[in-house]
N, C-alpha and C positions, 0 to 999 in steps of 0.2 A: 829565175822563173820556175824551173824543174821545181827549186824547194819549198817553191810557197806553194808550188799545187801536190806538194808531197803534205806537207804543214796543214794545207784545205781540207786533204782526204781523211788524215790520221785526226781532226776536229771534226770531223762529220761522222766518221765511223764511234767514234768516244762518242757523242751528241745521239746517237743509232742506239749505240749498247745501254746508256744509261737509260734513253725512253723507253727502250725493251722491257730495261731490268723493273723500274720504277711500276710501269704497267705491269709487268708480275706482280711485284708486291703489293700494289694495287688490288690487284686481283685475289688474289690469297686470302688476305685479311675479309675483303666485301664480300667474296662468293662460298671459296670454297670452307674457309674455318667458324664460317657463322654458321654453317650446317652441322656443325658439332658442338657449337656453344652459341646458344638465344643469347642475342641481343636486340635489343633496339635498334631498328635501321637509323637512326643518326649516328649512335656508336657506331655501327658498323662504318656507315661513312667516315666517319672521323679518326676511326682505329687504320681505314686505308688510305687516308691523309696521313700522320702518323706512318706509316709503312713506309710509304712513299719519302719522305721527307729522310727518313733511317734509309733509306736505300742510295738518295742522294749523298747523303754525309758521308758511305762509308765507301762508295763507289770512287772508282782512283783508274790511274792507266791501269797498273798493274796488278797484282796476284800481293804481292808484300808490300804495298801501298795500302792496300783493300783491309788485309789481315788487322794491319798496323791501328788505320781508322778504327777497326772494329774493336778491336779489344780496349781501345783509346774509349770508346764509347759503353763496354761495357764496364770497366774500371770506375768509370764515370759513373756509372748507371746506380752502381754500387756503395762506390763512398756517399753519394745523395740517398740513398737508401739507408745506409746506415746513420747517418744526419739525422734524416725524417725520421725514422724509428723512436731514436734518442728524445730526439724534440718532442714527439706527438704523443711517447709515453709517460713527458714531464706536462704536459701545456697542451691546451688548445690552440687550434689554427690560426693565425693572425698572421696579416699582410708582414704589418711588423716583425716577427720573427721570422716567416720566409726569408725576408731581406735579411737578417741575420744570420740565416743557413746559407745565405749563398755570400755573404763572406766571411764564413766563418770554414767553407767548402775550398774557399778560392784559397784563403792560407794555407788550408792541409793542405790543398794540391801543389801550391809554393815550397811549402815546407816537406813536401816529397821530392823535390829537384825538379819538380815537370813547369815551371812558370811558365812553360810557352805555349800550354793545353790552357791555360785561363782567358786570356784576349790574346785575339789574332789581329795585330796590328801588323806593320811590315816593316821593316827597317831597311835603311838605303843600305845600298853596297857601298865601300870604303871610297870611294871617289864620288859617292851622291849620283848619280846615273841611274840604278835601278832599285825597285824596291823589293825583294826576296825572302826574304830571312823572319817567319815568323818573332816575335818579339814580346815581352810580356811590355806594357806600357806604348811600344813605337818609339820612335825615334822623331820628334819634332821637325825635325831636316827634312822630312820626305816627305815631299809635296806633291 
């Protein structure tokens, strides 16, 4: 009993920091940085949607958890960057080619060693009991 009201605390206090954090970044985006830079108040909304959502992504128990997310994201942020540059200084926009950038993204990212930054599916533990272990694909087993 101690450790499920131990287990209760430490998921209520995580669920505290994160809605802290998020309503910060919320906040930043909507209030304080549109006073330096006009925008459209829908931008502005949507840029603290956005916020919010990079806030959730990168937020973790820890300090090196947190770290890890974030560079995992701006890596990301990056190679799509350099994608989109390539693409859009050869061709015009087209749904169809997006689709092409993003697996055309997901190999590089394969072919960097990272497959398990591409889908997050979960793969059972060796005895099929639990599902843990990020995966590129999943593991059919795990139900």
């Amino acid at each position: 009993m101690r450790g499920q009201l131990s287990r209760i605390s430490e998921a209520v206090g995580h669920a505290v920091m994160l809605t802290i954090s998020s309503f910060i970044s919320y906040g930043l985006i909507t209030h304080i940085l549109t006073r330096v830079y006009f925008a459209a108040r829908d931008d502005e909304l949507l840029g603290g949607m956005w916020a919010v959502i990079a806030t959730v992504f990168v937020y973790h128990y820890n300090y090196e958890q947190s770290m890890s997310a974030a560079l995992l994201a701006i890596a990301a942020t990056c190679v799509s960057f350099a994608l989109c540059l390539v693409y859009l200084l050869i061709l015009p926009f087209s749904p169809w080619g997006m689709a092409a950038l993003i697996g055309i993204g997901a190999i590089a990212v394969d072919l960097a060693g990272r497959p398990e930054d591409i889908i997050w599916n979960y793969d059972c533990s060796r005895d099929g009991s639990s599902c843990d272990k990020p995966t590129l694909g999943g593991n059919p087993s795990c139900a």
